[in-house]
N, C-alpha and C positions, 0 to 999 in steps of 0.2 A: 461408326462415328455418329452422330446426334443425325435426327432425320433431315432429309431436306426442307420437309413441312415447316420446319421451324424458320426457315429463315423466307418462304414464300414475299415476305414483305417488302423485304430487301432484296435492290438490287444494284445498288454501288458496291464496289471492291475496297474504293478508298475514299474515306470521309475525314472531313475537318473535325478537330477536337473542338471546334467551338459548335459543330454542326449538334442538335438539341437530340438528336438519334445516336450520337456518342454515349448517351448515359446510358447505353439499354447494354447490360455487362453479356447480353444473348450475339451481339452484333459488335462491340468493343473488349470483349474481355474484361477482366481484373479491372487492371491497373487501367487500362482505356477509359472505362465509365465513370471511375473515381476522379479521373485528371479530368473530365470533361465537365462532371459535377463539381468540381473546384472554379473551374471556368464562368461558370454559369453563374458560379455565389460570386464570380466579382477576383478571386483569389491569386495572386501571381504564380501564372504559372508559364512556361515559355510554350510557344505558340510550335503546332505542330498538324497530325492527323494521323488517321489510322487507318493500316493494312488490316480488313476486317475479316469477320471467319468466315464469309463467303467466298473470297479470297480462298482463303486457306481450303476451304472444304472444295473449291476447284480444280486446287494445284495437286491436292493427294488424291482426290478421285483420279486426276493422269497416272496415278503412280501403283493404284490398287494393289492397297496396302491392307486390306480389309481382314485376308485369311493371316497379316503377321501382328493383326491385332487381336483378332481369335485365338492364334496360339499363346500371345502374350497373358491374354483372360484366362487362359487356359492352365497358365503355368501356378506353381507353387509360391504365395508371397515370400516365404524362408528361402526360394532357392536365389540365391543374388544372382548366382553364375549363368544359369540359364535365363533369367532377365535380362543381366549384361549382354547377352550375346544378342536374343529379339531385340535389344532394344538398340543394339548397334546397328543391325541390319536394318531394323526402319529408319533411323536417322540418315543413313549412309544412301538410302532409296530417296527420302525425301530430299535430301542435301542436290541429288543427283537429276532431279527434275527440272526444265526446262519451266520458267518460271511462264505459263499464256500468256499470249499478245496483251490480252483486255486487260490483265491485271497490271504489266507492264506501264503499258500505257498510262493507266490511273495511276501510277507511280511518279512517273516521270510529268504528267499534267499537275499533280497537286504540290509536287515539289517548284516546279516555275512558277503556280501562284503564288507562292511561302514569303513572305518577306525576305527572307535567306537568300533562297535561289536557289542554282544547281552546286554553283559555286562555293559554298558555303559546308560547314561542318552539321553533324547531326549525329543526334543520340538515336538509337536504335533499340528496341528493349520490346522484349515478349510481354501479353497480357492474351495471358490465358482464360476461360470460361470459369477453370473451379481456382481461381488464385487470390486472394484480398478478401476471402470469404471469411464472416464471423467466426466461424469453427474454424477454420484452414485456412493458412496464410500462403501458403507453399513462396517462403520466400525464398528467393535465390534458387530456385528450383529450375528456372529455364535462362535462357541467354539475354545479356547483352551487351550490346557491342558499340564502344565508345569511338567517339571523333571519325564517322565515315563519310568521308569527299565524294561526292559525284553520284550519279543516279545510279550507273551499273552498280557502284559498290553496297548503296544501299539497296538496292534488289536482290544481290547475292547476301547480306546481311539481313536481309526479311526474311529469303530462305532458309538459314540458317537457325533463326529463332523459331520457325514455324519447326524446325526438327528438333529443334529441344524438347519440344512437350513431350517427346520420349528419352529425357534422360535420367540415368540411372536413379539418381536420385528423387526425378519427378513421377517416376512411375510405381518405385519405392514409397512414397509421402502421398500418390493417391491408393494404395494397397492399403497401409494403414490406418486411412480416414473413410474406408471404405465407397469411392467415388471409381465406378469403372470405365474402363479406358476409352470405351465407346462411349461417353457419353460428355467427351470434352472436345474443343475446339481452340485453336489458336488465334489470337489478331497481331499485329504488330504496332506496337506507337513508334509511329516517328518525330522528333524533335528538332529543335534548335538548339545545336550544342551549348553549352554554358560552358566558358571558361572561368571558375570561382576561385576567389580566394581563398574561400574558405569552405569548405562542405558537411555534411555533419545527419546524423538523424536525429528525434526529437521522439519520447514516451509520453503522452500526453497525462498518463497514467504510470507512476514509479513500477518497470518490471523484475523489479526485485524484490521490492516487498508488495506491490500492488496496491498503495497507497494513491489514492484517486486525488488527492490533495496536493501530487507531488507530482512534477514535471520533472523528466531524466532529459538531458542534452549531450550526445557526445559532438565534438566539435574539432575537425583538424585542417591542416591545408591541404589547396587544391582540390584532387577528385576524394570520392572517401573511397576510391577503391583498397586503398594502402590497408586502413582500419577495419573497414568490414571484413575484410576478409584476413584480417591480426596480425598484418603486415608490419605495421605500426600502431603505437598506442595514440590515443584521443585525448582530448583535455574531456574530463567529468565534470558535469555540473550539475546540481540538484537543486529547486528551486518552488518555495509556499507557490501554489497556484494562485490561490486566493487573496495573498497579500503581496505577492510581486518579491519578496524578500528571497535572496539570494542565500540557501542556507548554505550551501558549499559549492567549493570551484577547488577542481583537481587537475593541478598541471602537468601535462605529460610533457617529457623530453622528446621533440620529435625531431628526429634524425632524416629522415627520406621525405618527401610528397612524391604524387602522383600528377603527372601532367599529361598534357594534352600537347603531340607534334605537329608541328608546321604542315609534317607531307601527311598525315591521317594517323590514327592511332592514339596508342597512349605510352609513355614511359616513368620509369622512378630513377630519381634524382635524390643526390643525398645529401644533404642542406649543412653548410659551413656551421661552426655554433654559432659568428654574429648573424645567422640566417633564421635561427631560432626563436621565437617569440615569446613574451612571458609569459602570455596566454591570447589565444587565439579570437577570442570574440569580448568584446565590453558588454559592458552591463546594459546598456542601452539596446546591443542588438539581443543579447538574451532575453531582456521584457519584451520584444517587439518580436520575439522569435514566438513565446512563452503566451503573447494574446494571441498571435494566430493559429497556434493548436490549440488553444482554446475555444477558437472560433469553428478550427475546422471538426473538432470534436462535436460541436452542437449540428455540427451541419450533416455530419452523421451518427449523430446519436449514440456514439459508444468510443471509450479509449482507443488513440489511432498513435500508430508507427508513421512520421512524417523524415520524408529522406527533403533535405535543402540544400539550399547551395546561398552563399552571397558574393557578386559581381559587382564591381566598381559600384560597392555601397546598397548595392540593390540584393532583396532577399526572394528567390523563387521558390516555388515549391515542387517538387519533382516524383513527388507518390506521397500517397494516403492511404492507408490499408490499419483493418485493425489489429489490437494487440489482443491476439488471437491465445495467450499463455494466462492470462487471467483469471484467476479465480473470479465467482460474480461476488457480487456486494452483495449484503446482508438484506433481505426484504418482509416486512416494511420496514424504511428509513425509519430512524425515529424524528419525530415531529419536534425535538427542541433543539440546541447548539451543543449540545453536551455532546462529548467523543464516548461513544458506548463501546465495552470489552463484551464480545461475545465467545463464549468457550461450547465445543462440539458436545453435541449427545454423544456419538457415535465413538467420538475417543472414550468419554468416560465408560462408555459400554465394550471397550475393546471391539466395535465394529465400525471403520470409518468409511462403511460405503455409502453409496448415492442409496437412497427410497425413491421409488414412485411418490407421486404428489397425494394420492387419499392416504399412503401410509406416514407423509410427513405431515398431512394435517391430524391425526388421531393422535401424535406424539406430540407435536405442536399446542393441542389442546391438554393434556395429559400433562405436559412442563408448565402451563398458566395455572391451572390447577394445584399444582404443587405447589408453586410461589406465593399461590394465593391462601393454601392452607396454612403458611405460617407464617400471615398476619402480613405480606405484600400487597400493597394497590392493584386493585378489579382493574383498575382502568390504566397501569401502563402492560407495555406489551412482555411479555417475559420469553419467547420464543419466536426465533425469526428464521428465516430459512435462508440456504445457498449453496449454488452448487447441487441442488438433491439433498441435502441434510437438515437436520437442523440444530440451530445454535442456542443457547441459553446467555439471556443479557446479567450479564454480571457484573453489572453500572454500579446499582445499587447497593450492592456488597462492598467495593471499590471505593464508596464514599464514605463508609465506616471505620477510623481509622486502627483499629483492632484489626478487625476483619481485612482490611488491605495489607496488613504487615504478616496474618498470618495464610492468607489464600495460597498465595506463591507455592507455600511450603507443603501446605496440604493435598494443593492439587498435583504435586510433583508423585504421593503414592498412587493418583489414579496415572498421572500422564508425567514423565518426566519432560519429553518436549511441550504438555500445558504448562504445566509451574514454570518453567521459564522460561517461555512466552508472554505469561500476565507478567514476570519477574521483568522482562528485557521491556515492556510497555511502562510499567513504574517506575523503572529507573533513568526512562526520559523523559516521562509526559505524569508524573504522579498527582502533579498540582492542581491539575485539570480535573481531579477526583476529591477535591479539596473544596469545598463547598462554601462557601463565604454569603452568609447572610446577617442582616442586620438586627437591632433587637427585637423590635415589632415585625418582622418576617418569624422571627422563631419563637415568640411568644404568640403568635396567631397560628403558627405550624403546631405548637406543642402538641393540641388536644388530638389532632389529627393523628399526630405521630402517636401517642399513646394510647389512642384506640386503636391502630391497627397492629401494635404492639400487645397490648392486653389479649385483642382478640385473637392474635396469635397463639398466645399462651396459654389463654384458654382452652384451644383446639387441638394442642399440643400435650396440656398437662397430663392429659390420663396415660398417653405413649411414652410420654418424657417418664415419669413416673416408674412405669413400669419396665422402661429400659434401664434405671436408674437400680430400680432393685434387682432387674437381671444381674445386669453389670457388678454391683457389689456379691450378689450371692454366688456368681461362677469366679470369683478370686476365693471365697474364705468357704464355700461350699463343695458337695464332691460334685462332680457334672449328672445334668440328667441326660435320659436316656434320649439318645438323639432321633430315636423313631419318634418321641415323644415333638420333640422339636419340628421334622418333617412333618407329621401331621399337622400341624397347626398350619403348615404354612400351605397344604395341598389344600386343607379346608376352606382357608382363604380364597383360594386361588378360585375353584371349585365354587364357592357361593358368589364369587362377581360373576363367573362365568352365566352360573342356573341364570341370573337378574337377567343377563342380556338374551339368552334363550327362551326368557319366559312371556315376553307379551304375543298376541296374538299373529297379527303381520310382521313382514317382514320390515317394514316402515317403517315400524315402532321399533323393531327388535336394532334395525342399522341407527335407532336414533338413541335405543340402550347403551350402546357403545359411549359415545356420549356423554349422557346424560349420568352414567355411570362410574365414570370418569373419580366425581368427588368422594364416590365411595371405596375408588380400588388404591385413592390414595393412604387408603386408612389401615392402612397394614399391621401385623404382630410386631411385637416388639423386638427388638436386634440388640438386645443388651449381653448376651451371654458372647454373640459374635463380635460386640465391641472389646470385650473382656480379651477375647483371643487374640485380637490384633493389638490390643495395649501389650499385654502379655508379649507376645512375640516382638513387639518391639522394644521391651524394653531387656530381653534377653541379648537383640544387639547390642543393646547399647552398654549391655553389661556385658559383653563377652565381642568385644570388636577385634582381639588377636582370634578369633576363634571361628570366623564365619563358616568351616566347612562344616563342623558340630551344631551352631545352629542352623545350618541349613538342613541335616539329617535329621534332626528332633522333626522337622515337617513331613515327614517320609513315613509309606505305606500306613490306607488307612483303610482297610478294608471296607468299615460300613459306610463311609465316605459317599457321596451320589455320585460325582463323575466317578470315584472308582470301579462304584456300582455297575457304571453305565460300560465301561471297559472290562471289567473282568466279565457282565454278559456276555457280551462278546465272542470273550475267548472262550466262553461256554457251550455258545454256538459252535467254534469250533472246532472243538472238544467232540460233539453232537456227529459231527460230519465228520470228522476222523473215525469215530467208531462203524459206518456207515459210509464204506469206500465209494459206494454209487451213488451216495449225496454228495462226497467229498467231486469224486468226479465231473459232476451237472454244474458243482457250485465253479470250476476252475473253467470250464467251458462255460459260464455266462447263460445258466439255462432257466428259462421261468421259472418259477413258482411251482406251477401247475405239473410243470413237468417234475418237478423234484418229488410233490408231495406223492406221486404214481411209482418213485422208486423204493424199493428195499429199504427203509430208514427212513423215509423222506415225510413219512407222518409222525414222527417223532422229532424230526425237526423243525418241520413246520410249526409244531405244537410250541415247541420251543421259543420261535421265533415270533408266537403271537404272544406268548405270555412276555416277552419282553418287550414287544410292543403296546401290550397293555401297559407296561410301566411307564416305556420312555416312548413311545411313541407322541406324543404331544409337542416333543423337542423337534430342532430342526438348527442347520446351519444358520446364522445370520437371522435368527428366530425373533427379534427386534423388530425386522421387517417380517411384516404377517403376510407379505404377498408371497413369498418362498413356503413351497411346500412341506407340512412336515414329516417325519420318519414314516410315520402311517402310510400316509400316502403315497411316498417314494425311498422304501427302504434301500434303493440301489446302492447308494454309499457307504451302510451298515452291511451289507453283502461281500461289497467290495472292501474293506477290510480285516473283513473272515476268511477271503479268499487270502488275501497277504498273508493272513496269520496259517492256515495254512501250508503257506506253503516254505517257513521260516523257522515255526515254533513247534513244537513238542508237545504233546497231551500233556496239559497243566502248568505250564511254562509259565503263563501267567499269573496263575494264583501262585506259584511259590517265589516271583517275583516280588509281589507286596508281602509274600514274609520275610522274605530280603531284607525289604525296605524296609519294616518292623523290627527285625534284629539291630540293624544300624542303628535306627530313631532310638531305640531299649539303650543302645551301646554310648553314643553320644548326648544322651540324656545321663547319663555315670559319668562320665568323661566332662559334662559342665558342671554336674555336682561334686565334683573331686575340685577343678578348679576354684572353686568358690567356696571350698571347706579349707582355708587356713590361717592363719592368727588366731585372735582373741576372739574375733566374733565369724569363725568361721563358721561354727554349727548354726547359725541365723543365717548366713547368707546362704550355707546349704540346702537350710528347710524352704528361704526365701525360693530360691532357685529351684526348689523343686514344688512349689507351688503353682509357679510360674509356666512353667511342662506342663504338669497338671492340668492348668487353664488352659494353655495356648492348645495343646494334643485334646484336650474335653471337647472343645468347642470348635476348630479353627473347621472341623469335619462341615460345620453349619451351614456355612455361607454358600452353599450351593441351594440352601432348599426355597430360600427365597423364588429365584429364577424358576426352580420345580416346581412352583405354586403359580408362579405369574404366568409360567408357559402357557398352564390351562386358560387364564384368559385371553392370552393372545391366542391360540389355538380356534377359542370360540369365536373371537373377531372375527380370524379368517374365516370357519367356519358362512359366519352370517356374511360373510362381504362375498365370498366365493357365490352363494348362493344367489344374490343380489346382482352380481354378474351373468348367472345362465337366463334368471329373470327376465334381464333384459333382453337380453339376448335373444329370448322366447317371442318378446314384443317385441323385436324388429326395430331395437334401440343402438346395440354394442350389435358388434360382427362377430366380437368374439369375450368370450366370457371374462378374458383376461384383460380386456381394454379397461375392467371397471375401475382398475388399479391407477387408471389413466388420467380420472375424474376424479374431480375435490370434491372434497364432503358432501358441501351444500348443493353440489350440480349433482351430485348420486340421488342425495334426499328428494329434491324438485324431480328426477326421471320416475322414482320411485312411487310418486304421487302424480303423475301424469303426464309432465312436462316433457317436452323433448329437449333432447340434448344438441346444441348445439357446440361442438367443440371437436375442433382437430385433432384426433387420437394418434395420428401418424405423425403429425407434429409435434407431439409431446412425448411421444416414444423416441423421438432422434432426439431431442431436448435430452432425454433420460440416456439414455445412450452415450451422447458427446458429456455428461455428466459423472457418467462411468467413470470415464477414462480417465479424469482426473483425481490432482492428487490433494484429498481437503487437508487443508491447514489446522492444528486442535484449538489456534484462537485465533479472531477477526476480529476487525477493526468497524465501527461505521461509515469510516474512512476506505473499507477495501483494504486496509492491510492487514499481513499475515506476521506477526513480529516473530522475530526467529525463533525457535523453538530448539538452536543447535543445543545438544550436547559436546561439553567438551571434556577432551581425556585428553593426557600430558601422555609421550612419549608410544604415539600410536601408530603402527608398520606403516609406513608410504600404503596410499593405495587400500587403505582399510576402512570399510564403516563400523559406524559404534552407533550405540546406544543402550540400551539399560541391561543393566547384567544382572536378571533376576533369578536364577538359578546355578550356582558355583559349577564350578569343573571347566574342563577343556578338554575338547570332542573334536575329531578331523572325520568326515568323511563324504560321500556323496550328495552333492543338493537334489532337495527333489520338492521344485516348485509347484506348488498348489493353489490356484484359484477359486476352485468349486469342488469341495471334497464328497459333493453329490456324483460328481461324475470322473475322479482322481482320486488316488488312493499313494499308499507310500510302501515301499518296500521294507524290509526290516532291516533296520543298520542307517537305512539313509537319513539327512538331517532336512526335517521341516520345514519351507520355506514358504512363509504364510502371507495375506494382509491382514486377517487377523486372527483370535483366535478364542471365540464365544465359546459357551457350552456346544455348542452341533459341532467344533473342531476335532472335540474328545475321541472319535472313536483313533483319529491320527495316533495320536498319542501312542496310541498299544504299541506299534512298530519301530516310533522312533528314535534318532539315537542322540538327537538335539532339536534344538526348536529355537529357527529367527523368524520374526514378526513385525510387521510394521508398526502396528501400534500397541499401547496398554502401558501397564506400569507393575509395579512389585506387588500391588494389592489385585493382581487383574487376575481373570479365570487361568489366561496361560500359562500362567505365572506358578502361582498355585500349583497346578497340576504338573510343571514339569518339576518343582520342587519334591511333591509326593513321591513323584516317578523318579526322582535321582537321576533326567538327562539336565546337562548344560542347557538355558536360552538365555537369550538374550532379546527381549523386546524393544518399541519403539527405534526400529531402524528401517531411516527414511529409505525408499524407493528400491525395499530389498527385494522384490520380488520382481524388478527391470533390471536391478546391475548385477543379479544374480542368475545363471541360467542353470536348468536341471544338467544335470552330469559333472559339472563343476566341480573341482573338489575343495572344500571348505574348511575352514575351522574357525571354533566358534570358542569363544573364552565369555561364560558365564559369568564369572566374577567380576574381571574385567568390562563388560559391554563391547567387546569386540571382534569382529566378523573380520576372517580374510579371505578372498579367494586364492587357492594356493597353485590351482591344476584345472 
């Protein structure tokens, strides 16, 4: 349990909630210190005191409990059953202790001072040490016990809350927030029971879309135990924070309350219909509800969960805790009134996880940059961060009304849940992107506008140009050769890199990143890769009974780069098949070192450096440059050679993508047959196979970008790795990896001498509780998240969906993947990703479908399982929590729909 040291200071059992040592959540718990910090601001709250955890840490030292909290530590978080059982046996231990005189005593003294008395009713309610916490709310995690009579009864009811802190569920909810068992304590609040008319909680912050403007109210009679716990429904009400304006009031039918007995307790009673109300609270007490969580918000500095009650006209407040489910707000605010749309890096990248803070400032810089090179204001902010990510303000687009009518649509190919998200934001709040200025506003704007306009274009022209003549010459031209293509793009990649490698210090080189920035914006042209994607689009749109044909015309591409990067692979183990005692080392998980000493084992090694010459510079989640790449930790590339392995066949793979070539040959005749008949059949044929042509010439392309950029992001990490042991060396960082910890400008300042003043362990739990959540692909300045649903008509009870970007339909086993550094996939089994970048690729070779949380039709995953001819299905929310491995699934590509079936 926590030391005794801690509480040296203390030494009452039982303190007044009004007493100023209440707030100390070490000595009051949770909910103690909060109700006591409400007290203190003035705030109605009904008058009580607290069974403190001195208390507590007296009653269970009787009871030495010590070694069933060691075994508890001990146990597996997955095994419920073996929790269940510790955690009954310490409940049943503590329930079973003789409650010491002292504490007694302090019970029975501070209840005869109470206004109340003994005589009187009282709330009873746990507040635990880790409960009401920012990260962790552990609501309804421990006991309590309504309408208790008499001092015995509440002493046996303090005992009983002080044995919750081990129930199932609370010891569950600290497993997974990582907060260990020994390191919490119980208090108890005691109250003055409230007998309310009405009772109710309050979001001071909307938890459903997270809209920080929007106050949520649920509202019903008597106690809310009915509704909390969905006994009965609540009246809804949603309400402007900021203008008092009542936007909706939802009336529920409420059939039952929950009251409070004469002899102690509580019961449900089940209310006549002239018993029923037409709505439970007036407007008056809603605004009067609505400024005190507003109040109580400031008074803790963050969106709060407010449980109330109102009494013969009177409103209390009975807990404050925050809303801990939050996504955070966008930061920096922007500095005018305007509602700014911000859309994710991360989705458009098919990666929507948390960065450390120096990798979201380098991206962060890298997005202003961009905005600014084509002809955007220096001076507003175009990249803002939250949650760990970062966002792009897409205000400015939003108020172009072209641009606003076609965004939706566009962004639906990177992100089906983006497009309509901006789509479900414009079609309620549009106006507010409608810019109304007068004439002398826009006649002194003009010059402005048209110089950053011009100078856009300027900056653009030579790119624009030259994507323009791609563009036309890959429709009426034959394709060039794609090595031709990939070099240009490694040469790129390769010359930002040298620039940041090239100055002297290391000072200079972390300030090349940089400073570098305006040059890596200036990329090759992408006109032949726009050509492919017109092309393929506009083969749907010309063959919409036909989507399994155009799907196949995408299929096997051998020189392809992820192909590339997958058939290596299988080459590898190819390599180790022929070389049974490397095949061996490699199944048994055996160094390197040990492999290259076997029979075979320098020939595969050889093998395996020359493919890391190629693709070594790649990595999972390679966006983020603080993840290591292949070079450095080919584990995961190993560990798919092993699958392959021990599944596939010498060559299985390469005659796979001939497969997929015969098919793409077969359905490429099969759309030109279609399209040859009438009068002008022989043009729509030729059309139609121009179109092949382009979309198969080119569509190979769009990987070599990424193989070019790798190499700079490669070198970043390179120089920032290094930057970390530096300091390290100087007795700055503990550990090389903390630099990932530090923003830009506090790396530059250590770099040049300064010491670092900044809590690294605090910003690693920051990044961590970051993790775990789930980002939204568009924010609000507001804090909301606007839906992002996809919907589909006539979808199984019980099924997710979302984007069916590769045809067919696949049943078989899930096999969920986090970090395909350290997970790997069986052959047969189906993919179950969060996302799925180029480092996903090597999955691929084994699988027999592919579900992902995020991307869209134009996204790498995408791509690749069309090449591969498996079913996926991307952008499906929280597939990889309502999914578990072994599961058995089936996944309807075409459709966008996911079921679990087994």
């Amino acid at each position: 349990m926590v030391d005794r040291s801690d509480f040296e200071s203390y030494s009452q059992h039982v303190i007044s909630l009004s007493d100023i040592r209440a707030t100390d959540r070490l000595l009051a718990g949770g909910k103690g210190a909060n109700l006591a910090t409400l007290i203190e601001a003035g705030l109605p709250v009904p008058d009580g005191f607290c069974v403190t955890t001195v208390a507590f840490r007296q009653l269970v030292d009787t009871g030495s409990i010590d070694g069933l909290l060691d075994e508890l530590s001990e146990l597996d978080p997955a095994d419920t059953a073996a929790i269940a059982t510790v955690g009954e046996r310490l409940r049943n231990r503590i329930e079973a202790l003789e409650m010491p005189t002292t504490i007694r005593e302090a019970i029975e003294n501070e209840i005869n001072a109470t206004d109340s008395g003994p005589t009187k009713a009282y709330a009873v309610r746990s507040s635990a040490t880790a409960e009401d916490l920012p990260e962790a709310s552990f609501a309804g995690q421990q006991e309590t016990i309504l309408n208790v009579q008499g001092s015995e009864a509440i002493i046996t009811a303090s005992r009983a809350c002080m044995a919750s802190l081990f129930t199932d569920r609370a010891i569950a909810y600290r497993a997974k927030n990582d907060i260990p068992h020994t390191d919490v304590a119980l208090a108890v609040v005691v109250q003055r029971m409230i007998t309310p008319d009405v009772s109710g909680v309050l979001f001071t912050a909307d938890p459903m879309t997270g809209n920080r403007h929007r106050t949520a109210i649920e509202a019903g009679l008597g106690l809310g135990e009915a509704f909390v716990s969905g006994a009965a429904a609540a009246d809804s009400i949603r309400v402007n924070t900021q203008t008092g304006e009542i936007l909706e009031y939802e009336r529920a039918d409420q059939q039952i309350v929950v009251q409070a007995r004469s002899e102690g307790g509580i019961e449900t009673v089940e209310l006549e219909a002239a018993e029923r109300p037409d709505r439970v609270l007036t407007d008056e007490q809603i605004r009067t509800l609505v400024d005190l969580g507003t109040t109580i918000e400031a008074l803790f500095e963050q969106p709060q969960d407010i449980e109330w009650c109102i009494e013969d006209g009177s409103i209390y407040i009975l807990q404050s805790r925050p809303i801990t489910s939050l996504f955070p707000v966008p930061a920096p605010k922007p500095t005018d009134d305007q509602l700014h749309v911000y859309c994710s890096l991360g989705h458009a990248q098919a990666f929507a996880e948390a960065m450390p803070p120096l990798v979201r400032d380098i991206w962060m810089a890298y997005t202003e940059e961009t905005f600014e090179a084509f002809g955007f204001s220096a001076h507003e902010t175009w990249a803002v961060e939250a949650g760990g990510r970062v966002y792009m303000d897409m205000t400015s687009l939003l108020q172009v009304s072209v641009v606003r009518d076609l965004l939706p649509h566009q962004l639906r190919a990177t992100s089906e849940p983006m497009g309509a998200a901006v789509e479900n934001i414009l079609e309620r709040r549009s106006e507010e992107f409608r810019i109304e200025r007068s004439l002398p506003e826009i006649v002194a704007g003009t010059p402005a506008v048209t110089r950053s306009v011009w100078q856009g274009a300027k900056m653009s022209r030579p790119v624009l140009s030259a994507m323009a003549d791609g563009f036309v010459g890959a429709f009426i031209g034959e394709p060039t050769d794609p090595q031709d293509e990939e070099a240009k793009w490694i040469t790129w990649g390769q010359w930002i890199a040298s620039r940041v490698h090239a100055p002297d210090t290391l000072s200079e080189r972390v300030r090349a990143i940089r400073t570098n920035l305006n040059v890596a914006i200036n990329y090759p042209p992408v006109g032949p890769l726009l050509a492919a994607l017109v092309a393929g689009r506009l083969l749907e749109q010309l063959f919409p009974d036909a989507p399994e044909d155009v799907n196949a015309v995408g299929r096997g591409f051998p020189d392809e780069l992820v192909t590339r990067i997958n058939l290596g692979l299988g080459d590898l183990a190819d390599v180790a098949r022929a070389n049974p005692a490397v095949a061996d080392a490699l199944r048994e998980g055996a160094s390197l070192e040990t492999i290259e000493s076997l029979a075979g084992g320098a020939e595969f090694i050889d093998a395996l450096e020359a493919y890391l010459e190629e693709f070594g510079h790649r990595a999972t989640g390679e966006i983020d440059i603080s993840r290591p790449r292949w070079q450095e930790n080919p584990s995961g590339l190993l560990a798919t050679v092993r699958a392959n392995l021990e599944h596939e066949q010498q060559g299985a793979h390469r005659s796979h993508i001939r497969q997929m070539e015969r098919e793409a040959r077969g359905a490429a005749v099969a759309l030109e047959q279609r399209a040859d008949h009438g009068l002008l059949g022989p043009v729509r044929r030729r059309l139609v196979r121009q179109l092949i042509r382009t979309y198969r010439g080119y569509i190979q392309t769009r990987e070599y970008p990424k193989q070019g950029a790798a190499h700079m992001f490669a070198t970043w990490r390179d120089v920032l790795c290094e930057a970390g042991e530096v300091l390290v060396d100087d007795g700055l960082l503990s550990d090389s990896t903390d630099v990932w910890f530090l923003r830009l400008e506090e790396l530059l300042d250590a770099l040049d001498g300064e010491s670092i003043a900044v809590d690294i362990d605090t910003r690693r739990a920051e990044f961590e509780r970051y993790k775990s959540l789930t980002a939204p692909p568009v924010l609000t300045s507001e804090g909301e998240a606007p839906s992002g649903r996809i919907e589909r008509e006539d979808v199984p009870e019980g099924a997710l969906t979302g984007t069916g970007v590769s045809g067919g339909v696949v049943e078989g086993i899930a096999r969920v993947v986090r970090d395909p550094t350290t997970e790997t996939i069986e052959n047969g089994e189906i993919l179950v990703a969060p996302s799925s970048d180029p480092g996903w690729t090597p999955l691929f070779l084994n699988a027999a479908g592919m579900v992902v949380e995020v991307g869209g039709r134009m996204s790498h995953g995408a791509l690749v399982a069309r090449e591969y001819g498996i079913p996926a299905v991307v952008s499906v929310s929280e597939a990889t929590e309502r999914i578990e491995t072994g599961q058995r699934i089936r996944i309807d590509g075409t459709q966008g729909i996911v079921e679990i079936i087994g």
